[in-house]
C-alpha positions as CSV (number, residue, x, y, z in Angstrom):
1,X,3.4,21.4,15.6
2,X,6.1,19.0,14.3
3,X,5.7,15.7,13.5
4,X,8.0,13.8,16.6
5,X,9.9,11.3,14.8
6,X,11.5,8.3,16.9
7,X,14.5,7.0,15.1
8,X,15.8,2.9,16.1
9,X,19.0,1.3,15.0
10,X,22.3,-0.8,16.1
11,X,24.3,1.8,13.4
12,X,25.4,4.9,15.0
13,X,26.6,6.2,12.0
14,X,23.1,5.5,11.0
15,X,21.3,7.2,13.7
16,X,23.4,10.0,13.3
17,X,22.5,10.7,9.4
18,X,19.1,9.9,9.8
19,X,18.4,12.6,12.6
20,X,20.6,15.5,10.6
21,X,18.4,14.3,7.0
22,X,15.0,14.5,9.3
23,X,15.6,17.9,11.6
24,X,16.2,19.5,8.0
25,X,12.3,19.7,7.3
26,X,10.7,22.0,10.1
27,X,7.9,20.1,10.5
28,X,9.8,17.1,11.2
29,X,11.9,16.8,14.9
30,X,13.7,13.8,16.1
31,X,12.6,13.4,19.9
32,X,14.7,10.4,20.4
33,X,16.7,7.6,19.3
34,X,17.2,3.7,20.4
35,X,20.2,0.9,19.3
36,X,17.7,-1.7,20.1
37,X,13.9,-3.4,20.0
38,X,14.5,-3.2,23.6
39,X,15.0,0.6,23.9
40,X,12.6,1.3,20.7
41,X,9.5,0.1,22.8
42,X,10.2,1.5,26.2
43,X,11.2,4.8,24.3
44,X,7.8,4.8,22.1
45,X,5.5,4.4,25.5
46,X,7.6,7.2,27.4
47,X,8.1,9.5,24.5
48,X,5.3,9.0,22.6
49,X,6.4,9.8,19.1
50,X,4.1,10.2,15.9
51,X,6.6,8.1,13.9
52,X,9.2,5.7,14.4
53,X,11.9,4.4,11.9
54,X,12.8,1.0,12.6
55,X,16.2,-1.0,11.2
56,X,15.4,-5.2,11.6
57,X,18.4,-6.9,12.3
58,X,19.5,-5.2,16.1
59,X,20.9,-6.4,19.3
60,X,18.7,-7.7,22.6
61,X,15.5,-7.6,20.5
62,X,14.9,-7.3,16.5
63,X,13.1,-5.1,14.7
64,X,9.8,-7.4,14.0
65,X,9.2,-7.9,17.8
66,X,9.9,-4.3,18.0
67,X,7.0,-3.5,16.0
68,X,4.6,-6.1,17.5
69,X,4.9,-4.6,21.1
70,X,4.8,-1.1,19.8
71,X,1.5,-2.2,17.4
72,X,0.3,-3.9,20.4
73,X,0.7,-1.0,22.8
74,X,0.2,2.2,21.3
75,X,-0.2,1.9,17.4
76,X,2.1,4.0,16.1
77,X,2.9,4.6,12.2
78,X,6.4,2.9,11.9
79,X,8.9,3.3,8.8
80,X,10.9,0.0,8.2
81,X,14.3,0.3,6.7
82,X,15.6,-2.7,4.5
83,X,18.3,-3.9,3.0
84,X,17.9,-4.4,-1.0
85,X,18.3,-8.0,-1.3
86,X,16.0,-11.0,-1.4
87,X,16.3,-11.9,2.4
88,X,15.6,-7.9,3.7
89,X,12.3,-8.4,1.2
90,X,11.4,-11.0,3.4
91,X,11.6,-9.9,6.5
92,X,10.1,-6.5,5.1
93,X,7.0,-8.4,4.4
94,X,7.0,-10.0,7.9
95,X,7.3,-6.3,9.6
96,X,4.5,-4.6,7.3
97,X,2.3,-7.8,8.3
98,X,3.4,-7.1,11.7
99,X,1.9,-3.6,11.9
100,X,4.7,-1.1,10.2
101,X,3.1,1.3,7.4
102,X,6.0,1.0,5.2
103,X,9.9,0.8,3.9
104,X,12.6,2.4,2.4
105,X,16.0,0.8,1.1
106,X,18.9,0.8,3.5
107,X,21.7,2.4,1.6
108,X,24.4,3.0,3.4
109,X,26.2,5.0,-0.2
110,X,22.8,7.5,-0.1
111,X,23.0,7.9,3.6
112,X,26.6,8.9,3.4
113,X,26.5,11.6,0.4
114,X,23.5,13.1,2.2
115,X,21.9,12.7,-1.0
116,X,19.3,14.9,-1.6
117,X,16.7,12.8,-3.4
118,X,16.9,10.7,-0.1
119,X,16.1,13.5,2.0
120,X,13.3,14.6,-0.4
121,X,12.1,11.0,-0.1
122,X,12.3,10.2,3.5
123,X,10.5,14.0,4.8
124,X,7.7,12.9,2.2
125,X,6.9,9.9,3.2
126,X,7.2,10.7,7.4
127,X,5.4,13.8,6.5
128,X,2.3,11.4,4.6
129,X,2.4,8.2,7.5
130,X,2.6,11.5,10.3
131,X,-0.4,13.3,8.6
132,X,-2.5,10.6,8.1
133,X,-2.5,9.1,11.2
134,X,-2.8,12.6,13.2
135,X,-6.5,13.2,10.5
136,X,-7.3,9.7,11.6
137,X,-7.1,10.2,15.3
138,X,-8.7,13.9,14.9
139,X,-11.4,12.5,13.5
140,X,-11.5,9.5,15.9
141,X,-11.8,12.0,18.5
142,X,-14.7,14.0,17.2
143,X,-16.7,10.9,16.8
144,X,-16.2,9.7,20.2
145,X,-17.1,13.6,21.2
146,X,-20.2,13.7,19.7
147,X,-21.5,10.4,20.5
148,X,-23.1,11.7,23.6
149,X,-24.9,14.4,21.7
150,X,-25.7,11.9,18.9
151,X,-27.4,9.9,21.0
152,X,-29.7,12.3,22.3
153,X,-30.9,13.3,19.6
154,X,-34.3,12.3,17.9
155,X,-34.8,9.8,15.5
156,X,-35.7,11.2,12.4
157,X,-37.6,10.1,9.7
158,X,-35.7,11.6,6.6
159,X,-33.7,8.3,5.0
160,X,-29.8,8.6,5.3
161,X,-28.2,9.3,1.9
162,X,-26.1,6.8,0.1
163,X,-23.4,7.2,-2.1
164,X,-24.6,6.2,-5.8
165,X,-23.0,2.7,-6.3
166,X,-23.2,1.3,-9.8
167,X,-25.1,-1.8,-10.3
168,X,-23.3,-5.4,-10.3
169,X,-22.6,-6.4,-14.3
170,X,-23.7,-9.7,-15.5
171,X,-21.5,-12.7,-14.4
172,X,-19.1,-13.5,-17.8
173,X,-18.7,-9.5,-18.7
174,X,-15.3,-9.4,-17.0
175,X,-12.4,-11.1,-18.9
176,X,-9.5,-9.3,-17.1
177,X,-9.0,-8.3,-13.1
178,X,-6.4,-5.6,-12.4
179,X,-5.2,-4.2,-9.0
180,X,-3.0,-1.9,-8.0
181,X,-1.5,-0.3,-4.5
182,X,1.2,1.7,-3.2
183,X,1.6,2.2,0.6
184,X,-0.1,-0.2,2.6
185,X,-0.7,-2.4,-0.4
186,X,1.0,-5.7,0.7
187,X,-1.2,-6.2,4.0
188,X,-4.3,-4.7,1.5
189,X,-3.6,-7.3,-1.4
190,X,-3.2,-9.8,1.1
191,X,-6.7,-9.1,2.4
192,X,-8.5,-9.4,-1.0
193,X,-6.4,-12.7,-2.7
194,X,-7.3,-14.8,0.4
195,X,-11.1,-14.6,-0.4
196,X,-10.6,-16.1,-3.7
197,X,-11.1,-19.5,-4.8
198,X,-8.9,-22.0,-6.8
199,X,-11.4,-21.9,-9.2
200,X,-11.7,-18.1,-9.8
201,X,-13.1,-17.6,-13.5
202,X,-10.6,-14.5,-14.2
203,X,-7.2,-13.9,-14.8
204,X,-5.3,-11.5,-12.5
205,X,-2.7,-8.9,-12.7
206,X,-1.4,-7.5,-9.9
207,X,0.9,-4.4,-10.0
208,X,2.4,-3.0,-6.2
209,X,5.0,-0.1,-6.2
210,X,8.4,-2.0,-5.1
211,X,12.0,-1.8,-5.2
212,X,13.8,-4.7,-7.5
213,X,14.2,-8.2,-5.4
214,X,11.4,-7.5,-3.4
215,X,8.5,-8.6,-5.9
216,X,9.6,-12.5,-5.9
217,X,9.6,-12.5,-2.5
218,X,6.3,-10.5,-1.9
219,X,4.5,-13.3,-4.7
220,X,5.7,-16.2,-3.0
221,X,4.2,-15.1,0.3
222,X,0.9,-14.7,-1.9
223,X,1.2,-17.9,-3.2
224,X,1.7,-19.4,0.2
225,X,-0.9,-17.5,2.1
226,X,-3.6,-18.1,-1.4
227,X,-5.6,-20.7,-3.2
228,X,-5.2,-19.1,-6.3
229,X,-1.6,-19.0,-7.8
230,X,0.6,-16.3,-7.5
231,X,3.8,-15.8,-8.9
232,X,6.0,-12.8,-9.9
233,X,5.3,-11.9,-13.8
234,X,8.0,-12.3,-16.5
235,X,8.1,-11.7,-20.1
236,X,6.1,-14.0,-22.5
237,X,3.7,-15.2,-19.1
238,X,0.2,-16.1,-20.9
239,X,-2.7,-15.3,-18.6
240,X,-4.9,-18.1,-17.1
241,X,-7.9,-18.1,-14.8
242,X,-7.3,-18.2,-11.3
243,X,-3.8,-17.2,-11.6
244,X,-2.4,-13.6,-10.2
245,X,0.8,-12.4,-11.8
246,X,2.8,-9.6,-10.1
247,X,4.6,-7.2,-11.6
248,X,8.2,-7.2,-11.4
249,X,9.7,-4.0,-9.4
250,X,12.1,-2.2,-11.0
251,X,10.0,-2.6,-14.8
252,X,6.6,-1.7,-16.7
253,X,4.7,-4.8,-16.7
254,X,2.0,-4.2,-20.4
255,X,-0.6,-6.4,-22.0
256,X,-0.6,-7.7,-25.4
257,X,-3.3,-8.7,-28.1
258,X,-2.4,-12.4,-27.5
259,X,-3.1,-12.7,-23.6
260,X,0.1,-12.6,-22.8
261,X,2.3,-10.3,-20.9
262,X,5.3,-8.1,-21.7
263,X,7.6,-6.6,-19.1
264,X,9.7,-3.6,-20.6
265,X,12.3,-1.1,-18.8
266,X,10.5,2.5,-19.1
267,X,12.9,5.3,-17.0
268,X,10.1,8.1,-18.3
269,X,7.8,6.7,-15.7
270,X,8.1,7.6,-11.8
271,X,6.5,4.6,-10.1
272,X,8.1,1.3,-11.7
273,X,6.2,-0.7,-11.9
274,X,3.1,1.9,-12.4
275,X,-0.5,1.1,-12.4
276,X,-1.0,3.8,-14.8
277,X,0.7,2.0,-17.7
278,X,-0.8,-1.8,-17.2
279,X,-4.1,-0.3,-16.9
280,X,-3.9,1.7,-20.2
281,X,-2.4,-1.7,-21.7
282,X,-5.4,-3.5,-20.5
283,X,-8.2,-0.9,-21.9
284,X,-6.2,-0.9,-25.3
285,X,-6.2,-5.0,-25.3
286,X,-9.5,-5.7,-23.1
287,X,-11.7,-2.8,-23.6
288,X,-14.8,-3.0,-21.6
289,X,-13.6,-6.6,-20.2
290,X,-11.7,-5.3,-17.4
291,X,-12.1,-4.9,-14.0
292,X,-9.8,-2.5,-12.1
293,X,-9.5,-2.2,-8.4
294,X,-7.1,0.7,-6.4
295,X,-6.2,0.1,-3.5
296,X,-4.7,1.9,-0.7
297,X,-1.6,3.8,-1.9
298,X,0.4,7.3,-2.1
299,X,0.3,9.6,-5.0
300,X,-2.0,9.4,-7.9
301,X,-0.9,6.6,-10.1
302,X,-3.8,4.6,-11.6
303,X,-6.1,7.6,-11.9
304,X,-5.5,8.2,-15.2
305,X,-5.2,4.3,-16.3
306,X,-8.2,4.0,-14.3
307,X,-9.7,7.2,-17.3
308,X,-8.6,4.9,-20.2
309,X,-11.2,1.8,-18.5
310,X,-13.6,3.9,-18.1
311,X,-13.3,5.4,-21.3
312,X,-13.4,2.0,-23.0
313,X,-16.5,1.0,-21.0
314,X,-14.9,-0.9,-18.3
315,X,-15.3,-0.7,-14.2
316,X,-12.9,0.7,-11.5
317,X,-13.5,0.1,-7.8
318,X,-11.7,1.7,-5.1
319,X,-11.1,1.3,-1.5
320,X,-12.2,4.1,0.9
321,X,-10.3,6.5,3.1
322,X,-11.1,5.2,6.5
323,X,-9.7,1.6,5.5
324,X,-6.8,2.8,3.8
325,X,-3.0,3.6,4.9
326,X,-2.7,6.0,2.8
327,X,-5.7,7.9,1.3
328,X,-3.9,8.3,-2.1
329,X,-4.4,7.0,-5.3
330,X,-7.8,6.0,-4.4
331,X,-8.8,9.1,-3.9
332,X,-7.0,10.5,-6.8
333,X,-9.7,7.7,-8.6
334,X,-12.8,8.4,-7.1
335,X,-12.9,12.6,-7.0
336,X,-12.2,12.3,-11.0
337,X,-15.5,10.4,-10.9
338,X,-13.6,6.8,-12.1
339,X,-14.7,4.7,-8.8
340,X,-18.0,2.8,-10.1
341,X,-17.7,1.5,-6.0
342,X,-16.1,2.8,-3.3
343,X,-15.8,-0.4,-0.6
344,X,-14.1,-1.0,2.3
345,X,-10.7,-3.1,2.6
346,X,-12.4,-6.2,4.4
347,X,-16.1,-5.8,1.6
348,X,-13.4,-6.1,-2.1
349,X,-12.7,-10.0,-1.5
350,X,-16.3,-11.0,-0.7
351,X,-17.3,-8.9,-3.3
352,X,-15.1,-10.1,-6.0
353,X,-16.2,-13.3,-5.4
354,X,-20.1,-12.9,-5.3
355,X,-20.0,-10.6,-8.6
356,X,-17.5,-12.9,-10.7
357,X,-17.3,-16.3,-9.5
């Protein structure tokens, strides 16, 4: 059955483009389409799509309350669409903290020429938000089925098994913290930098798959929301304790032997910034000093980064499916047999904090 794809925005022309690019992929069908917040909600509870693109700036009601309401009603997986520039980062940021899954650019050129690495773009990531969430709620479901029949049964005796989880290293073994996301990774980094102190003993690196403009925008939220300092990364930055430096979108972000940071362009590489390169910088520079964490993301960058630590004695963590928007690149870590723990979103903060402050 088709993913049901609810498509919002003031554009016509828009609307228009967006519904041919999406009824292209046969498991993708447009069921409906708003100009306004207004519409967008009262369309979402009577249709009841499995997806909805949202634009921001609309007529009657914007694109943020738009998402609240829907969030608030009947959570919904909800693609923002965002103008390239310093400002659409911002509110971006407000609509992923507001509930939506995740953004493209707004590009009226690409729309136009029907471009096809667009199209290729947009089915992937409706496809991957629509999937998700319809394995979520099927295994929501099953739960809540056998509850009942759960409950009946007797107690037995036999322990539960646990997944192995490595023992916590000595306080002062870590010189370096590393983490990387993709999808759902600003809400997920979020989560984790507000458990840490001012005084955190390690350096941080941060690296989360965005567009140009956006990164400056995303760290001085961090930096607002944090008591550690957070600022977008740029060439020649020195590390220092307590201090998280973001990698700049658009660019490889790389360790040197010096502590300090060097941010290259690098068109080879298909996620820019990639986790995958700043995590092989780090095991070449830090060796078994580092600490790496994935975090919720698409794809499989990190996993083999994540190889090199492990290789050079270091430790990888990795946040688990059911916290996750995307079950991606963590996953990619932990069935190579990287992840030395496999925690939930709301267990990384406290747990950075008991094992290296």
């Amino acid at each position: 059955m088709p993913l049901r794809v609810l498509i919002v925005d003031d554009s016509n022309f828009f609307r228009q483009r967006l519904k041919e690019m999406i009824d292209q992929h046969p498991d993708l069908s447009v069921v409906g389409t708003a100009t306004n917040g207004r519409e967008a909600v009262e369309l979402a509870r009577s249709l009841r799509p499995d997806l909805v693109t949202m634009d921001f700036e609309m007529p009657e009601m914007d694109g943020i309350t738009a998402v609240r309401h829907i969030m608030a009603e009947r959570p919904v997986p909800i693609l923002m669409f965002s103008s390239l520039t310093y400002e659409g980062a911002r509110i971006t940021l407000d609509a992923l903290a507001a509930g939506a899954m995740d953004f493209m650019p707004k590009d009226f050129g690409e729309v136009s020429r029907n471009a096809q690495g667009l199209r290729d773009k947009l089915h992937e990531r409706l496809l991957t938000l629509g999937r998700q969430a319809r394995a979520s709620a099927s295994a929501s479901r099953e739960a809540t089925r056998l509850q009942p029949a759960r409950a009946a049964e007797k107690p037995t005796e036999k322990p539960v098994a646990r997944e192995p989880q490595t023992p916590a290293r000595p306080r002062g073994s870590y010189k370096l913290l590393v983490i990387g996301a993709s999808t759902g990774g600003p809400v997920a980094l979020t989560d984790v930098l507000v458990n840490l102190p001012a005084t955190f003993p390690l350096p941080i690196v941060l690296v989360q798959h965005m567009p140009e403009n956006f990164t400056r925008a995303f760290a001085e939220r961090l930096n607002r929301q944090c008591q550690i300092q957070v600022r977008e990364a740029q060439e020649g930055d020195t590390l220092q304790p307590g201090v998280a430096l973001l990698a700049p979108g658009g660019k490889q972000m790389m360790l040197d032997a010096r502590g300090g940071l060097r941010i290259v362009e690098d068109e080879r590489m298909t996620y820019k910034p990639s986790l995958d390169i700043t995590f092989g910088s780090a095991a070449k520079h830090y060796g078994n000093k580092v600490l790496g964490v994935v975090l919720t993301g698409m794809g499989a960058d990190g996993r083999e980064g994540a190889r090199m630590l492990k290789n050079a004695g270091s430790s990888i963590w990795s946040q688990d499916e059911a916290s996750c928007v995307i079950y991606g690149m963590p996953m990619a870590v932990a069935k190579a047999g990287l992840s030395d723990k496999v925690l939930s979103l709301k267990d990384i903060g406290p747990r950075l904090v008991r094992e290296v402050c």
